[in-house]
N, C-alpha and C positions, 0 to 999 in steps of 0.2 A: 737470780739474785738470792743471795743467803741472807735472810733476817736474825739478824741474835735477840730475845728478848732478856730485858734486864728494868728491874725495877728500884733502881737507886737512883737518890735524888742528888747526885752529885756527877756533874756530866764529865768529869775530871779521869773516870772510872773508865770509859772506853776505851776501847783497845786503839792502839798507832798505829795500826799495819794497814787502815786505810778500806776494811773490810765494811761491809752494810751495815747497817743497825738500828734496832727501834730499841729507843727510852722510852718504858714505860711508867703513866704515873709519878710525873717530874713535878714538883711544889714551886708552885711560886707565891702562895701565901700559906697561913695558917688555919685553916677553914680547909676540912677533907674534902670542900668541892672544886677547893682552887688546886687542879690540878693539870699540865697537858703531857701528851706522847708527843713524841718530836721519832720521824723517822728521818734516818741519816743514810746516803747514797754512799757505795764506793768511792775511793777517790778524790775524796769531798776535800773541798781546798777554801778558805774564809777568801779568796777574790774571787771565785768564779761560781762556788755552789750556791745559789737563789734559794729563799725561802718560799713556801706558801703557807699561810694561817689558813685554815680549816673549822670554820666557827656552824655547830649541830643550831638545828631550830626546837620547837617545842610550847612555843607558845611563851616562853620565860618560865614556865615551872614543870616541863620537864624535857628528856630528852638527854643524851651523854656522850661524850667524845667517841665511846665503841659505835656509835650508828655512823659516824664520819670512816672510822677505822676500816669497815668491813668492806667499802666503795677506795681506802686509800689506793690501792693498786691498780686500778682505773686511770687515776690522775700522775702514777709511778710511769704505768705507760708512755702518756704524751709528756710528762718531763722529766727522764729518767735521771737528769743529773741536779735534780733539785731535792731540798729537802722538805718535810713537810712537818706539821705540828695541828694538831687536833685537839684543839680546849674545852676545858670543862671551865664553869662557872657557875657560882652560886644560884639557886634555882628559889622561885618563891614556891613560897608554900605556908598558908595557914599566918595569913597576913606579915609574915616575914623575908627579908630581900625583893622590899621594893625599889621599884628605880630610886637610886641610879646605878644600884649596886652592882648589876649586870653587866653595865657601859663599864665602869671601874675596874670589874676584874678582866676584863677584854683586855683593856689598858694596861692593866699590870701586870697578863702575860708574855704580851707583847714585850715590853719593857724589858722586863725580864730576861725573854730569850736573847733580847739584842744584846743587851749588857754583855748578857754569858757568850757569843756568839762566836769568838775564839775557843772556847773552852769545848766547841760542839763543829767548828771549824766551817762554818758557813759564814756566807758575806753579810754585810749590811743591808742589800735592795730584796726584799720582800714583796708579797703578794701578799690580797687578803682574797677567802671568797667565805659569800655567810648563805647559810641557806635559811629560806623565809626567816625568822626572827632572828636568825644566826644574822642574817643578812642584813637587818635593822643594824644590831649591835657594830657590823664589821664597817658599812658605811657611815655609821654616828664615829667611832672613833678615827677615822679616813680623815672625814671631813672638820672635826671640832677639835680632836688632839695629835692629828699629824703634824701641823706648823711647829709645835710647842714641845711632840714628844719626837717617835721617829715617823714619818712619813713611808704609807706605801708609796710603790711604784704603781700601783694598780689596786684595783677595788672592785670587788664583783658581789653585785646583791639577786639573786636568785628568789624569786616574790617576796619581796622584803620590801615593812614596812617602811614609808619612807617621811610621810607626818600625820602622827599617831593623830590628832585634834579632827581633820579632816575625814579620818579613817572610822573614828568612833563616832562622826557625828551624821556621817551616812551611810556605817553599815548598816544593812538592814537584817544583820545577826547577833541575839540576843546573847550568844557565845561567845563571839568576837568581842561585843562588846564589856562580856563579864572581864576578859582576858586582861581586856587595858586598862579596865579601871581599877582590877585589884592590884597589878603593878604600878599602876600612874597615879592613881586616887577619883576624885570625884570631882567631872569636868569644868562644876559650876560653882567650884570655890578657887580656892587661892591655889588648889592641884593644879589647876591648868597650865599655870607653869611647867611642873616639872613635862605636860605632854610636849611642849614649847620645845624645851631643853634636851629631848628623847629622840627628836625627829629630827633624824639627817638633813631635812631637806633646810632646815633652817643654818645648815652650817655652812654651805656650799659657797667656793670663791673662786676667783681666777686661779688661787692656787692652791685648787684643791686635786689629787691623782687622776687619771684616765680611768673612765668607769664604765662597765660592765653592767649591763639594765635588762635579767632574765626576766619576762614576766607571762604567766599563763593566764589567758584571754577569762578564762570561766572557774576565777580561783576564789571561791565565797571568804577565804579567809584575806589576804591581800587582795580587795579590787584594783582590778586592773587598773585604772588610772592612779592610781600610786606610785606604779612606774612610770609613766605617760607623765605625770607633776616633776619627777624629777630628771628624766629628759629634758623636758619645758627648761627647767632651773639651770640645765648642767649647758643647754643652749644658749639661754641668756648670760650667760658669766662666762663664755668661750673656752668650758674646760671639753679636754676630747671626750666622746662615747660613744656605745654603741648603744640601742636601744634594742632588743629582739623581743618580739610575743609570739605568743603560740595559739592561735585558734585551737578549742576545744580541751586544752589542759587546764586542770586546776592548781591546789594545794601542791599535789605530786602525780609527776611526768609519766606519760605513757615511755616504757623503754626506748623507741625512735624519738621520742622528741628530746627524753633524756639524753639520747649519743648525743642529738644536734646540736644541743644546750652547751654540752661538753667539747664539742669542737666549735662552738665560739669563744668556751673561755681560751683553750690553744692558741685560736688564732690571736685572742686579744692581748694575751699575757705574751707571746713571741713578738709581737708589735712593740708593744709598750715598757716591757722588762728586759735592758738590755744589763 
């Protein structure tokens, strides 16, 4: 496959002969952080080429679409005729872009790409996959602005938080817990909301996408039962999913547990993404 790199924010500019392509650094807002790549397949045709969103972790203030990018060929493999898109979104920092601003820009590139989605010649049925907070982000917008915006087909959260309130009020890491309360605020005032508002698991319905539940057994930053709550949740509301853990992985996957990871999303996304 031949990659053309191109850094123009007007997707109008590719070439028609139907050849590979990554758009690099595409704007979907105003803010130098709101930005994604979107790589494009040969062939790519708006009824049949599927998307994937590709949403980096980082804890919400840091972390960037190039640590998605350098694994995209990975995922190029097992869906050679799909396109992909790797976002960036505003990062806190230094008491600035706190929630919800993260969930929003998720949102807004999402949007974005669909809008333009002729203009880049891929379909309307998308994927999402989020890794650890990427993972938060991707299932919060799944489940609270899919009805309303566009809906995946699918949703994969890879140790990703799934309600923050629970999370910060029994980790037993004083890290973790700096993590959320400088983006969510401070749990024993009227913040507690936005932790409410943040966490997936409170959005979850019968009609919410088929979900993807990576989680490592021995991960100090997502406990394990964060994925284990929303299993629970996705079981009682009869939405489909898979549930997988991993004895002895944490934060980040030994390379074997990483393939296995990766051929459940395969298997999940060929299921459910037609």
């Amino acid at each position: 496959v031949i990659l053309t790199s191109c850094k123009k924010d007007d997707p109008t500019t590719q070439s028609d002969d139907g050849e590979a392509l990554v758009l690099t650094d595409q704007r979907y807002g105003s803010d130098p952080q709101q930005k994604f790549d979107i790589f494009l397949p040969a062939n790519r045709a708006t009824g049949s080429t599927h998307l994937i969103f590709l949403i980096h972790g980082g804890g919400w203030r840091s972390g960037d679409k190039q640590d998605i990018n350098t694994i995209v060929y990975k995922y190029q493999e097992m869906f050679p005729e799909y396109a992909f898109v790797t976002v960036n979104y505003r990062l806190y920092a230094a008491g600035n872009n706190k929630f919800p601003v993260q969930e929003q820009d998720v949102k807004a590139c999402i949007e974005h790409v669909m809008i333009h989605r002729a203009d880049y010649d891929v379909s309307s049925k998308f994927a999402i996959i989020g890794f650890n907070e990427g993972g938060q982000l991707g299932l919060l917008y799944a489940y609270k602005y899919g009805g309303s915006s566009y809906m995946p087909k699918v949703v994969a959260g890879w140790n990703a938080q799934t309600d923050l309130m629970k999370l910060y009020n029994q980790s037993s890491s004083q890290v973790v817990k700096g993590w959320i309360s400088d983006v969510a605020g401070n749990i024993t005032t009227a913040d507690s909301l936005t932790y409410i508002s943040s966490s997936p698991i409170n959005y979850v319905s019968s009609a919410s996408p088929p979900t993807l539940i990576l989680q490592g057994l021995t991960d100090t930053v997502t406990v394990f039962y964060q994925g284990q709550l929303l299993s629970t949740k996705l079981q009682q509301t009869g939405v489909a999913y898979t549930y997988k853990d991993y004895t002895g992985q944490g934060h980040t996957f030994s390379p074997l547990a990483d393939d296995d990871a990766r051929a459940q999303i395969k298997t999940f996304i060929n299921t459910h993404l037609q």
